[in-house]
Backbone as XML, in Angstrom:
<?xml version="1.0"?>
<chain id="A" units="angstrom">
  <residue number="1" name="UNK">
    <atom name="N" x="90.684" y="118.537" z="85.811"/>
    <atom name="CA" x="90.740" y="117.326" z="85.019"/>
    <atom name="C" x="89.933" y="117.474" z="83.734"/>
  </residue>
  <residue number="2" name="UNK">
    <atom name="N" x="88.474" y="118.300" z="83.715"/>
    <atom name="CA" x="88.187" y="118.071" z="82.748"/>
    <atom name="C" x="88.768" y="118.852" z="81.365"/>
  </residue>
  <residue number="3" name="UNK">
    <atom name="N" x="89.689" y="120.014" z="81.634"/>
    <atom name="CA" x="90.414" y="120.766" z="80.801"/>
    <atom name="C" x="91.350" y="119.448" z="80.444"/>
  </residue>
  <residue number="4" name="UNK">
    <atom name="N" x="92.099" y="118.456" z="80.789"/>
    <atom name="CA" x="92.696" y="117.866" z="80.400"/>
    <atom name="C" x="92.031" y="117.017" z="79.291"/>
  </residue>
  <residue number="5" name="UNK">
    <atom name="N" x="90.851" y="116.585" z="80.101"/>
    <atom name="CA" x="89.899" y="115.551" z="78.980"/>
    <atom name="C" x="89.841" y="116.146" z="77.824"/>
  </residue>
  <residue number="6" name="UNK">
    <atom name="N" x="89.889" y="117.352" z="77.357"/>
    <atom name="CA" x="89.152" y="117.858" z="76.367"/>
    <atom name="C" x="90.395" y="117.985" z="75.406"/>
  </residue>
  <residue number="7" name="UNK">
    <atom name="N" x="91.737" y="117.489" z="76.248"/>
    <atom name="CA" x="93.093" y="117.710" z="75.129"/>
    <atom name="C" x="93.892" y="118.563" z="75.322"/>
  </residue>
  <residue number="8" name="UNK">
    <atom name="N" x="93.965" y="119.466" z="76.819"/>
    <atom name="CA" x="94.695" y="120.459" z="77.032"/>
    <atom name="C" x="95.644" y="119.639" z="77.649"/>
  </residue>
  <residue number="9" name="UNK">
    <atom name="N" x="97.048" y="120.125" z="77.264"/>
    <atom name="CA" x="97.878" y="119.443" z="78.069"/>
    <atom name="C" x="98.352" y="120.278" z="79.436"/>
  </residue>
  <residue number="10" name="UNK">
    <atom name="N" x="99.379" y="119.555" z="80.321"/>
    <atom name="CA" x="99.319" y="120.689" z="81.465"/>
    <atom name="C" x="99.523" y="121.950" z="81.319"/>
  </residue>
  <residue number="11" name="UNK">
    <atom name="N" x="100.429" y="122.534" z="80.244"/>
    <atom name="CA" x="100.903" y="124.029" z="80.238"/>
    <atom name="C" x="100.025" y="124.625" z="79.653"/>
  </residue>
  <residue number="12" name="UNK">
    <atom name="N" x="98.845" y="124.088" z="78.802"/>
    <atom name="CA" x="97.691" y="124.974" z="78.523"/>
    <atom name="C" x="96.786" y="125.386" z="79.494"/>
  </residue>
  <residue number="13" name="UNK">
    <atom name="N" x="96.648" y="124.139" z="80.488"/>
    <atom name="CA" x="95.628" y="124.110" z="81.299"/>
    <atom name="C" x="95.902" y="125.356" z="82.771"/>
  </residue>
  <residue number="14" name="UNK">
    <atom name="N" x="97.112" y="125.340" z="82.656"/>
    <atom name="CA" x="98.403" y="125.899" z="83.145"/>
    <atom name="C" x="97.795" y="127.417" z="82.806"/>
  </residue>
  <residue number="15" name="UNK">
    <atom name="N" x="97.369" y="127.490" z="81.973"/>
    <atom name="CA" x="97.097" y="128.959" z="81.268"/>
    <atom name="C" x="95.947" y="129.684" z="81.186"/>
  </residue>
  <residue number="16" name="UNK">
    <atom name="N" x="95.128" y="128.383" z="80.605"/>
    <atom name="CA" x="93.876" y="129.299" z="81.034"/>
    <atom name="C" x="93.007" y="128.876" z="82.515"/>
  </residue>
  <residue number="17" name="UNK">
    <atom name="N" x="93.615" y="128.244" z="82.990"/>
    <atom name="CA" x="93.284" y="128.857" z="84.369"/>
    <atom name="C" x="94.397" y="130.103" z="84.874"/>
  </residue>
  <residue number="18" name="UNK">
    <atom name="N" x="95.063" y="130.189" z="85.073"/>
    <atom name="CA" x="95.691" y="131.461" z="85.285"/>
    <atom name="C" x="95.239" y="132.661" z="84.547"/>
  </residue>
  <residue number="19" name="UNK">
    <atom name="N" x="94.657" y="132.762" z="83.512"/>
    <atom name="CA" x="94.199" y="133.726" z="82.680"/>
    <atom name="C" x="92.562" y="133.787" z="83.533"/>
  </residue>
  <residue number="20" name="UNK">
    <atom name="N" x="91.767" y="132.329" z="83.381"/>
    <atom name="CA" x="90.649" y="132.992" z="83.664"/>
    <atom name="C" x="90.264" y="131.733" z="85.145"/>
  </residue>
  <residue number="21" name="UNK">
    <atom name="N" x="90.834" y="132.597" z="86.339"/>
    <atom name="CA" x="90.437" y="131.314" z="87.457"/>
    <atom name="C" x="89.159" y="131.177" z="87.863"/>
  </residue>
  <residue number="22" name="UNK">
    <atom name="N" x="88.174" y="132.182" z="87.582"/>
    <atom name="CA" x="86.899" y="132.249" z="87.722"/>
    <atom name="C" x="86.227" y="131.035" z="87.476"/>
  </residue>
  <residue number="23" name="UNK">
    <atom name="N" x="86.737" y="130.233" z="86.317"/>
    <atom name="CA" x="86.293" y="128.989" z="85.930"/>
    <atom name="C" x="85.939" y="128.131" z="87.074"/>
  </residue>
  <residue number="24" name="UNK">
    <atom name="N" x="86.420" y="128.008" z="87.977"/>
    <atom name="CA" x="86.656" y="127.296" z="89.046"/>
    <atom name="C" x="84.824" y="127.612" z="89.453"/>
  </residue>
  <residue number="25" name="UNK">
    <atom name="N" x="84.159" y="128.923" z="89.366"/>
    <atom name="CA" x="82.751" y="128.418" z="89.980"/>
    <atom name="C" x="81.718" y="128.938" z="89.042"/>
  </residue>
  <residue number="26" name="UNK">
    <atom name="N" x="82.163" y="128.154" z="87.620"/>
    <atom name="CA" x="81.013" y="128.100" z="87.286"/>
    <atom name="C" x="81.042" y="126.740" z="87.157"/>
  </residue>
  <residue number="27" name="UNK">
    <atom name="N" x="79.541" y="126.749" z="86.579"/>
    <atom name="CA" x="78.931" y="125.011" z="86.439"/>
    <atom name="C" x="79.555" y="124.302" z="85.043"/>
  </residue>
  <residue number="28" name="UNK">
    <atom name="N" x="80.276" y="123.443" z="85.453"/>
    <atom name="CA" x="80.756" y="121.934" z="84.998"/>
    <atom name="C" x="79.517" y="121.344" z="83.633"/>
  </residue>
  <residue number="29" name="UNK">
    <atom name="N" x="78.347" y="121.049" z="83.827"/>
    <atom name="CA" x="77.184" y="120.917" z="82.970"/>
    <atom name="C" x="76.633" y="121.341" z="82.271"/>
  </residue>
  <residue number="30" name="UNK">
    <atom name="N" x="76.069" y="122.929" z="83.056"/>
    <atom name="CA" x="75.234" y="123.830" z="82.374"/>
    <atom name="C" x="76.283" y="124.921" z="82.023"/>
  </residue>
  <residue number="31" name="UNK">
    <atom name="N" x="76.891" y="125.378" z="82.091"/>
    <atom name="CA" x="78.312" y="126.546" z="81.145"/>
    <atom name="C" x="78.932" y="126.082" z="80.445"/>
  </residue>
  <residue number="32" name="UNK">
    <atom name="N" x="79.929" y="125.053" z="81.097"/>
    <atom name="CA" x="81.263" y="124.712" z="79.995"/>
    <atom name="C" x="80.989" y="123.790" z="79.385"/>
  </residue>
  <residue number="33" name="UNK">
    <atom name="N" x="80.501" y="122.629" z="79.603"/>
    <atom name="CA" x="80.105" y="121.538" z="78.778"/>
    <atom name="C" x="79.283" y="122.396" z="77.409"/>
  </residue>
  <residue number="34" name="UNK">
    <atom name="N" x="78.123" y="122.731" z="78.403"/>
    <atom name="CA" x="77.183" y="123.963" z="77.281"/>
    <atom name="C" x="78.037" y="124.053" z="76.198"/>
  </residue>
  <residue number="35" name="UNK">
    <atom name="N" x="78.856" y="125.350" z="76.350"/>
    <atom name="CA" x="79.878" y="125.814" z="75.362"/>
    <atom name="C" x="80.959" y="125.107" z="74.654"/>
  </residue>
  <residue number="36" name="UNK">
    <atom name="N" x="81.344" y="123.604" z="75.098"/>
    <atom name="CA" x="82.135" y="123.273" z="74.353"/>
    <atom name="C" x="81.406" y="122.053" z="73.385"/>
  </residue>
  <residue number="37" name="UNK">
    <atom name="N" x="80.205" y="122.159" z="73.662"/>
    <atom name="CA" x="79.146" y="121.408" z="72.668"/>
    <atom name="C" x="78.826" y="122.442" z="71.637"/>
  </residue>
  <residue number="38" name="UNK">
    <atom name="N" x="78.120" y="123.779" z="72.085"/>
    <atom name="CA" x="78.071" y="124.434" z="70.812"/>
    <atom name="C" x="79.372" y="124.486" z="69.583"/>
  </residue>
  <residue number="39" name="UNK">
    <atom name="N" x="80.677" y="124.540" z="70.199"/>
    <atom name="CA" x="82.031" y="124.366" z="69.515"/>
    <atom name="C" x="81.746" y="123.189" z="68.446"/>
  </residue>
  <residue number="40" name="UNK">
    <atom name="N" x="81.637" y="122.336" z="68.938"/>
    <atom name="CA" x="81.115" y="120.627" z="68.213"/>
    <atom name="C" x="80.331" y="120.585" z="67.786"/>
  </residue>
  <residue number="41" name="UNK">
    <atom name="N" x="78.728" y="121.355" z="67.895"/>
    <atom name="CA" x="77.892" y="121.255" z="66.729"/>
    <atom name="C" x="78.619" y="122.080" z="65.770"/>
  </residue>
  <residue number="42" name="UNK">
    <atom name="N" x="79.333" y="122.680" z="65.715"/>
    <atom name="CA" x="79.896" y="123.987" z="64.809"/>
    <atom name="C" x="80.476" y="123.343" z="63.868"/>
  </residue>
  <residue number="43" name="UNK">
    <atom name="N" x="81.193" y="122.137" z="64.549"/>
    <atom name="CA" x="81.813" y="121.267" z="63.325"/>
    <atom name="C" x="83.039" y="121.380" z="63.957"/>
  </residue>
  <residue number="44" name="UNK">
    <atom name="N" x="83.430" y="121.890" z="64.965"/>
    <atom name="CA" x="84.788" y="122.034" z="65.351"/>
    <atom name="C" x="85.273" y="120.818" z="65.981"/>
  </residue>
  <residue number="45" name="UNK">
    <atom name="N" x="86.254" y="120.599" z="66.092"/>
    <atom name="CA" x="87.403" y="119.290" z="65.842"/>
    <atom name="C" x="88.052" y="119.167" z="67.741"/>
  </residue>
  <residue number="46" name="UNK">
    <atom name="N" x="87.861" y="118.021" z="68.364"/>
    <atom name="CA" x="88.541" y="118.340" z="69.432"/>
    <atom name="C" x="90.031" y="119.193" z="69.441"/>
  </residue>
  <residue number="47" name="UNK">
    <atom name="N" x="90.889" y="119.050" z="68.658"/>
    <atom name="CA" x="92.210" y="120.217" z="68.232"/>
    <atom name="C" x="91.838" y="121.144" z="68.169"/>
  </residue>
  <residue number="48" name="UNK">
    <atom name="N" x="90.786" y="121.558" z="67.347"/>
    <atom name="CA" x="90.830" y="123.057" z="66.992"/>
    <atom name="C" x="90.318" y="123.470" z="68.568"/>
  </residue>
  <residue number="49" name="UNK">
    <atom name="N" x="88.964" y="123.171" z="69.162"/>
    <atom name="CA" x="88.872" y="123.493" z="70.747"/>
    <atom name="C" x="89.787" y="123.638" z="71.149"/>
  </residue>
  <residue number="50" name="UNK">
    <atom name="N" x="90.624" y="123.075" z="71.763"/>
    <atom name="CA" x="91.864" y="123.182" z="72.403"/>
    <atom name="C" x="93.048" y="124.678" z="72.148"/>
  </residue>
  <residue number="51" name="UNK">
    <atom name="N" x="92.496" y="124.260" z="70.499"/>
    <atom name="CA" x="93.561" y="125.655" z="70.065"/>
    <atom name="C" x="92.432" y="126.937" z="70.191"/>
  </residue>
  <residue number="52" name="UNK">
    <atom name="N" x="91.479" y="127.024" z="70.219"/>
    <atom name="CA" x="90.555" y="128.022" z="70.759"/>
    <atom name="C" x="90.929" y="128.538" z="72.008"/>
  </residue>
  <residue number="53" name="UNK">
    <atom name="N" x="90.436" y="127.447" z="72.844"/>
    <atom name="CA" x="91.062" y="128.319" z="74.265"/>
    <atom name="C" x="92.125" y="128.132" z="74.662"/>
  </residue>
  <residue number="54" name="UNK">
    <atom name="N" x="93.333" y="127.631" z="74.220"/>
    <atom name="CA" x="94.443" y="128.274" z="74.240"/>
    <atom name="C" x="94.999" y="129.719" z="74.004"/>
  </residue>
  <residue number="55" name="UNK">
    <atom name="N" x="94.082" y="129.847" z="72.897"/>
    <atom name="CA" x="94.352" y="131.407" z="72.667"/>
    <atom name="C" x="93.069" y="132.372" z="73.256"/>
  </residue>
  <residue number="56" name="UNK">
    <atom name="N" x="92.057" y="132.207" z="73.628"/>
    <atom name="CA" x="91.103" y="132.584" z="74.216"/>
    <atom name="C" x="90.575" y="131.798" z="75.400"/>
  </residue>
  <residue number="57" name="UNK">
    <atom name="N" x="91.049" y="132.097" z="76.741"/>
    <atom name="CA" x="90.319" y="130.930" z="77.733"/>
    <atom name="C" x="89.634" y="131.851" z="77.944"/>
  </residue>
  <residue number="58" name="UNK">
    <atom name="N" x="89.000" y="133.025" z="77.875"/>
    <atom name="CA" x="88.371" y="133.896" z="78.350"/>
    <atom name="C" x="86.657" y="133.217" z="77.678"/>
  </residue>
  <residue number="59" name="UNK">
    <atom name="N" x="86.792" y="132.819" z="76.814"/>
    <atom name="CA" x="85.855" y="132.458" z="76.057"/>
    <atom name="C" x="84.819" y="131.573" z="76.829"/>
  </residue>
  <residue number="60" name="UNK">
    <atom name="N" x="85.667" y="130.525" z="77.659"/>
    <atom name="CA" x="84.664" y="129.733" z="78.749"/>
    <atom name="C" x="83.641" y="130.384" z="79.432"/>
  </residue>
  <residue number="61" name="UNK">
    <atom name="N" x="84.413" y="131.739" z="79.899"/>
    <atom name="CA" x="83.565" y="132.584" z="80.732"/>
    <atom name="C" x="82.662" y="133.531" z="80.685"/>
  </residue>
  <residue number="62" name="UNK">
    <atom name="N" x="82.434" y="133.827" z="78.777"/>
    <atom name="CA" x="81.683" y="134.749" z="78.293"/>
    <atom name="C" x="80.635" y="133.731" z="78.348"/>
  </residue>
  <residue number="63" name="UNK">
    <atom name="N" x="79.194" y="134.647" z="77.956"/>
    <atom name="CA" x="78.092" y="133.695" z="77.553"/>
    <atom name="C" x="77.870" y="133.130" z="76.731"/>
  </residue>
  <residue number="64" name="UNK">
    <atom name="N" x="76.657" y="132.420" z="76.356"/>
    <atom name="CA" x="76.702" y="131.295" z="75.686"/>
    <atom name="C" x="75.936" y="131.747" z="74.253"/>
  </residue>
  <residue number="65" name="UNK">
    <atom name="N" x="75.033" y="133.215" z="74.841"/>
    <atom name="CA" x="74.370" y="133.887" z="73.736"/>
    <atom name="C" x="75.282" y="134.578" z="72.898"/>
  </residue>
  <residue number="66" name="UNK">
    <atom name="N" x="76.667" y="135.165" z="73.649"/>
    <atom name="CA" x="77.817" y="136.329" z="72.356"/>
    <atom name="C" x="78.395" y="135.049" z="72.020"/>
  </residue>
  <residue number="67" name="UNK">
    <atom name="N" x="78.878" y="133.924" z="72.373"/>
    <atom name="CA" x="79.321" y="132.998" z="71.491"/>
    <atom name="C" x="78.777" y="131.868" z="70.259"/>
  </residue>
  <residue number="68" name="UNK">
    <atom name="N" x="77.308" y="131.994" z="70.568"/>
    <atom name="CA" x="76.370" y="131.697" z="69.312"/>
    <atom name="C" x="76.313" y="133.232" z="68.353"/>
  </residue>
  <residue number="69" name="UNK">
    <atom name="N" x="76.323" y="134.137" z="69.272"/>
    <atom name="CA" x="76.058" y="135.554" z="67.949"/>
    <atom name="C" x="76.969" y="136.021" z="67.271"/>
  </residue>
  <residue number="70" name="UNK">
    <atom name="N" x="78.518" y="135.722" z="67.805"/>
    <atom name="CA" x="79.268" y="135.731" z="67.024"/>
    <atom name="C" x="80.185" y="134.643" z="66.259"/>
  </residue>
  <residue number="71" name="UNK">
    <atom name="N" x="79.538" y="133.581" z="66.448"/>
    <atom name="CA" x="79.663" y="132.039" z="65.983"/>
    <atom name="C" x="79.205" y="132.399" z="64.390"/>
  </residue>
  <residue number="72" name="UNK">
    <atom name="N" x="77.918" y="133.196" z="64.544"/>
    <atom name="CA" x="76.663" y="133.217" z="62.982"/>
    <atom name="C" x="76.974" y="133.758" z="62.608"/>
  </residue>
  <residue number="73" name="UNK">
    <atom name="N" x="77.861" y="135.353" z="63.150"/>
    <atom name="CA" x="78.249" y="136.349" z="62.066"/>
    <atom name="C" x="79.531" y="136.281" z="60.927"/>
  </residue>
  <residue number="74" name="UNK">
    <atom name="N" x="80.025" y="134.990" z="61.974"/>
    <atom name="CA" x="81.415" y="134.522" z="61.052"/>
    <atom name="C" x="81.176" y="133.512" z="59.872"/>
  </residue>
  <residue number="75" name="UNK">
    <atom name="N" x="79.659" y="132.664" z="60.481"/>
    <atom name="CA" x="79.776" y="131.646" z="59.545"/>
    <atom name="C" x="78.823" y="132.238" z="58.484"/>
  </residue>
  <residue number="76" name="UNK">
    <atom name="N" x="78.282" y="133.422" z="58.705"/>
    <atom name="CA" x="77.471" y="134.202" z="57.495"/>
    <atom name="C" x="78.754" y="134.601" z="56.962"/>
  </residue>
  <residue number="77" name="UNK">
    <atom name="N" x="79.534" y="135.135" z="57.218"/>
    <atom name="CA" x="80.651" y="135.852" z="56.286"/>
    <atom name="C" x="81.833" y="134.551" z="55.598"/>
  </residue>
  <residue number="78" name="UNK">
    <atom name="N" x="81.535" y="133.408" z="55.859"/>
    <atom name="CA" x="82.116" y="132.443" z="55.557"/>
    <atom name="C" x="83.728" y="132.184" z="56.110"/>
  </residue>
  <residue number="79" name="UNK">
    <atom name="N" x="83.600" y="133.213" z="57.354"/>
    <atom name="CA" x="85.415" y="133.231" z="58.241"/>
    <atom name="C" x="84.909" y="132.434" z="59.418"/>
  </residue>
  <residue number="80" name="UNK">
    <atom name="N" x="84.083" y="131.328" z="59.838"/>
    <atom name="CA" x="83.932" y="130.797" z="60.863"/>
    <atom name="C" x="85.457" y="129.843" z="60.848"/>
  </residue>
  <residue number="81" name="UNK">
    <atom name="N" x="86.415" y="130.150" z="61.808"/>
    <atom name="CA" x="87.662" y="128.972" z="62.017"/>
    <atom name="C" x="87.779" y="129.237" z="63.365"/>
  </residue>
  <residue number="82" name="UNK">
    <atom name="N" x="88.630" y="127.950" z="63.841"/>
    <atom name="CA" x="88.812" y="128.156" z="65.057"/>
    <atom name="C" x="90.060" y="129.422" z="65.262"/>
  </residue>
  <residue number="83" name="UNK">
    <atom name="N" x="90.785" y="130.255" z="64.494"/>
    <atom name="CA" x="91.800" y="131.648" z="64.331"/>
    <atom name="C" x="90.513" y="132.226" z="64.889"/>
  </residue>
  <residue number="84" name="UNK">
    <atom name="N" x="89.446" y="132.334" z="63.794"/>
    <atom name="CA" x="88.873" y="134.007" z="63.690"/>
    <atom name="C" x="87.998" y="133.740" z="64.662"/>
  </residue>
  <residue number="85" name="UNK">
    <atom name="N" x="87.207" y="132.418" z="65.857"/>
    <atom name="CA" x="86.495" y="132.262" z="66.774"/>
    <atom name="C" x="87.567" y="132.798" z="67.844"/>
  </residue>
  <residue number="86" name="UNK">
    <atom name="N" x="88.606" y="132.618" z="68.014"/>
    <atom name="CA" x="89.427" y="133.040" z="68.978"/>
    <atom name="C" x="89.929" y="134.428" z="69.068"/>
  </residue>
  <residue number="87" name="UNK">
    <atom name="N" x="89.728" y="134.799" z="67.944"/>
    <atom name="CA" x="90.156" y="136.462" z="67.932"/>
    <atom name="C" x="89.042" y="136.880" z="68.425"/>
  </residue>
  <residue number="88" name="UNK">
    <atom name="N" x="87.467" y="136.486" z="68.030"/>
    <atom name="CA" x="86.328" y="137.589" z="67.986"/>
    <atom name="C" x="86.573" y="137.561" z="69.369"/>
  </residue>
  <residue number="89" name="UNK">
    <atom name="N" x="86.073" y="136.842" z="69.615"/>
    <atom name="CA" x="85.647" y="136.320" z="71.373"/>
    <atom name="C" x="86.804" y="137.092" z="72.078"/>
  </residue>
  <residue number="90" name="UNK">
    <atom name="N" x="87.697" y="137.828" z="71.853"/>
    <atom name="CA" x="88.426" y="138.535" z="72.488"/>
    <atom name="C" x="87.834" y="140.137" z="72.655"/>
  </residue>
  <residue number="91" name="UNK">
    <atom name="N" x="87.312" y="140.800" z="71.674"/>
    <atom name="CA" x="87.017" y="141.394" z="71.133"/>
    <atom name="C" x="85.869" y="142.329" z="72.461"/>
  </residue>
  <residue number="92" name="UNK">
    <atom name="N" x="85.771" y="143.754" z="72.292"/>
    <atom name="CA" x="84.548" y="143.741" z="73.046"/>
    <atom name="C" x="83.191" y="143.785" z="72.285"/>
  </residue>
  <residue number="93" name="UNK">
    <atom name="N" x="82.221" y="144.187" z="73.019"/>
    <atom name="CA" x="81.200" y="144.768" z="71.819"/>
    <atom name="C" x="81.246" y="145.332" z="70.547"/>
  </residue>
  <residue number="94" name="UNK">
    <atom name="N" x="81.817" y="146.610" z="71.808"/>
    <atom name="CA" x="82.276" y="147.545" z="70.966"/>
    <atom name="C" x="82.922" y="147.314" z="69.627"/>
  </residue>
  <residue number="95" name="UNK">
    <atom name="N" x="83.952" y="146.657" z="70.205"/>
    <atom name="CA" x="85.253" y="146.563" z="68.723"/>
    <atom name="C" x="84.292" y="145.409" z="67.989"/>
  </residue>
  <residue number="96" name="UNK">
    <atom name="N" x="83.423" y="144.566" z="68.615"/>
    <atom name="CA" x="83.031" y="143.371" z="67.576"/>
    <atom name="C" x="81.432" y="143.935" z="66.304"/>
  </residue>
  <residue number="97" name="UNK">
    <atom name="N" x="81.282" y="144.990" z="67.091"/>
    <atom name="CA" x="79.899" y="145.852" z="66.167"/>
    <atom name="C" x="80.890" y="146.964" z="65.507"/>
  </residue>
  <residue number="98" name="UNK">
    <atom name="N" x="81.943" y="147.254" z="65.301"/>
    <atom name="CA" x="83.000" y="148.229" z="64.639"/>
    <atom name="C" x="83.075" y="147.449" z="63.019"/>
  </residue>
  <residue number="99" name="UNK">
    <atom name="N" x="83.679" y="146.296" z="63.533"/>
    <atom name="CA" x="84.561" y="145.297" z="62.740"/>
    <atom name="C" x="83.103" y="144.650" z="61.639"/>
  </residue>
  <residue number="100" name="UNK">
    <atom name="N" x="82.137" y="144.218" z="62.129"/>
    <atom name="CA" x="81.339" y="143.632" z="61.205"/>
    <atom name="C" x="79.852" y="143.341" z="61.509"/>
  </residue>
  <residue number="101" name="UNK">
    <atom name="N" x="79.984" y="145.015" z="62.262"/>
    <atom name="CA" x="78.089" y="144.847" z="61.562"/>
    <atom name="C" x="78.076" y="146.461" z="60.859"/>
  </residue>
</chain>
């Protein structure tokens, strides 16, 4: 339900749980809420969230520290959007210290 609250409709929700079912045990409060507040201080738009993990549900499940560190490196380079938040966050280390540090 709360993937719905946030604007996913069923075939998204549809998705990234099938992509990432792990979701199922982490914490409701302290993870995902966590992370979809940092999204919102960011300035991000309930839509653009939605279109984030639509294209990245994996993103719920990373931490909360690579999604602030690569939150700063985008908005230092002035490409912080919800596109280029959804690409990084795909990304591994590896490829994300290749690309722009």
């Amino acid at each position: 339900q709360w993937l719905k609250d946030l604007g996913l409709d069923d075939a998204r929700v549809a998705k990234v749980i099938a992509i990432k079912p792990q979701l199922f045990c982490l914490s409701l409060e302290n993870n995902l809420k966590a992370k979809i507040q940092m999204l919102r201080k960011q300035g991000f738009s309930g839509s653009q969230i939605c279109r984030i993990l639509s294209f990245c549900p994996v993103l719920l499940g990373l931490s909360a520290k690579r999604l602030a560190y690569r939150m700063q490196v985008l908005e230092a380079r002035g490409s912080l959007s919800d596109k280029s938040l959804g690409t990084v966050m795909r990304l591994t280390d590896a490829q994300f210290a290749a690309r722009f540090e």
